[in-house]
C-alpha positions in Angstrom: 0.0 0.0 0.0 1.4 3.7 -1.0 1.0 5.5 1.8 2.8 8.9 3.2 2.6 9.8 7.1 3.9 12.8 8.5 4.8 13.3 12.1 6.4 16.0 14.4 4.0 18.7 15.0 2.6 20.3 17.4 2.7 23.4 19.6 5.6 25.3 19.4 6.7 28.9 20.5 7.8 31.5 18.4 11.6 31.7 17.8 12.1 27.9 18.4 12.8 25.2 15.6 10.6 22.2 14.9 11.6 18.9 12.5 8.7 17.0 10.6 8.8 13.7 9.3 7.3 12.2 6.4 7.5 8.3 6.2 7.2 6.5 2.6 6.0 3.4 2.6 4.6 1.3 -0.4 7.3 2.7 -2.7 11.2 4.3 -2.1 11.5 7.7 -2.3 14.6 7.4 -4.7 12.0 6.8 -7.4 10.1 10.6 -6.1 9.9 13.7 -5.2 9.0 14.7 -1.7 7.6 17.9 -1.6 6.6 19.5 1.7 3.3 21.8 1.6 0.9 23.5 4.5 -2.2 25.0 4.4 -3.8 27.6 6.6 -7.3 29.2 6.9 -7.8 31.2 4.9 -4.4 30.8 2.5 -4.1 29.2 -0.5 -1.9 25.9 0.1 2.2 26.6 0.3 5.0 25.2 -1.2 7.4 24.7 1.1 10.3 22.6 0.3 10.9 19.7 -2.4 14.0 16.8 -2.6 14.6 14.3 -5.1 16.8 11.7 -4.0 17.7 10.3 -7.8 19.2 13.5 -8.5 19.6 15.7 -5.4 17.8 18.5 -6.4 16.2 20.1 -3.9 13.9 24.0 -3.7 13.6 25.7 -0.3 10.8 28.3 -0.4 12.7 30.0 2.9 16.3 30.8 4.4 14.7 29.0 7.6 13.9 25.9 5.6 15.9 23.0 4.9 15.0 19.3 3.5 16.7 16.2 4.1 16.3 12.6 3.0 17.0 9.6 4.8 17.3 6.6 2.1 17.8 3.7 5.4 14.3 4.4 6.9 12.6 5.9 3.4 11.9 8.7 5.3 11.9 12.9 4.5 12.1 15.7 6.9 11.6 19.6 7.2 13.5 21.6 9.3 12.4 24.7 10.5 13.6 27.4 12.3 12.8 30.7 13.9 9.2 29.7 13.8 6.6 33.0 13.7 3.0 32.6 14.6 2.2 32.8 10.8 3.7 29.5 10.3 0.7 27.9 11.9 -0.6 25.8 9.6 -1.4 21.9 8.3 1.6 20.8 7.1 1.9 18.1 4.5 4.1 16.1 2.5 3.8 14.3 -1.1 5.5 12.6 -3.4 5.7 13.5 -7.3 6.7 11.2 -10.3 8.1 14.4 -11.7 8.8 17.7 -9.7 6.9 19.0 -7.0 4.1 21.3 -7.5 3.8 20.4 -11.2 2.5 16.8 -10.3 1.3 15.2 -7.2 0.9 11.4 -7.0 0.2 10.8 -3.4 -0.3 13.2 -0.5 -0.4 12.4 3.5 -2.5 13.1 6.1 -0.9 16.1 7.1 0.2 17.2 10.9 -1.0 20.2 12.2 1.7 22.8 13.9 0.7 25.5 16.1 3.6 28.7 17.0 2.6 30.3 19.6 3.8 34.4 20.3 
């Protein structure tokens, strides 16, 4: 089963850092994309950050943003840092046959991360 399951938020306050963690599972994510996205009310959805193993390209969408695989446990993360209150959001991750944004094959459930001021 293709499945993507993020992990890692939660309540936060502002100036602190938070990791997420997307798991791949059904597929590797050599063979992907992993793009990382959030959505808040009110705001169109985000994009955030994208990696693609085969290759190493990556996008960062902010200075306090970084991506990074890890190919043992088929797993993504997001770091963040400096966290404002206008990072609250849903965050989610999903994986593209091509390139993030342009084509999304499978998305997760998304895990929801709060920054308090």
């Amino acid at each position: 089963e293709v499945q993507l399951v993020e992990s890692g938020g939660g309540l936060v306050q502002a100036g602190e850092s938070l990791i997420l963690s997307c798991k791949a599972s059904g597929f590797t994510i050599d063979a992907y994309a992993i793009g990382w996205y959030r959505q808040a009310p009110g705001k169109e959805r985000e994009e955030l950050a994208c990696i693609r193993t085969s290759d190493g390209n990556t996008y960062l969408s902010d200075p306090r943003i970084g991506i990074f695989d890890d190919i043992g446990k088929n797993m993504v993360h997001l770091h963040m840092n400096l966290l404002r209150p206008e990072d609250t959001a849903v965050y989610y991750c999903a994986a593209s046959s091509s390139w993030c944004a342009k084509r999304i094959d499978y998305w997760g459930q998304g895990t929801q991360v709060t920054v308090s001021s």
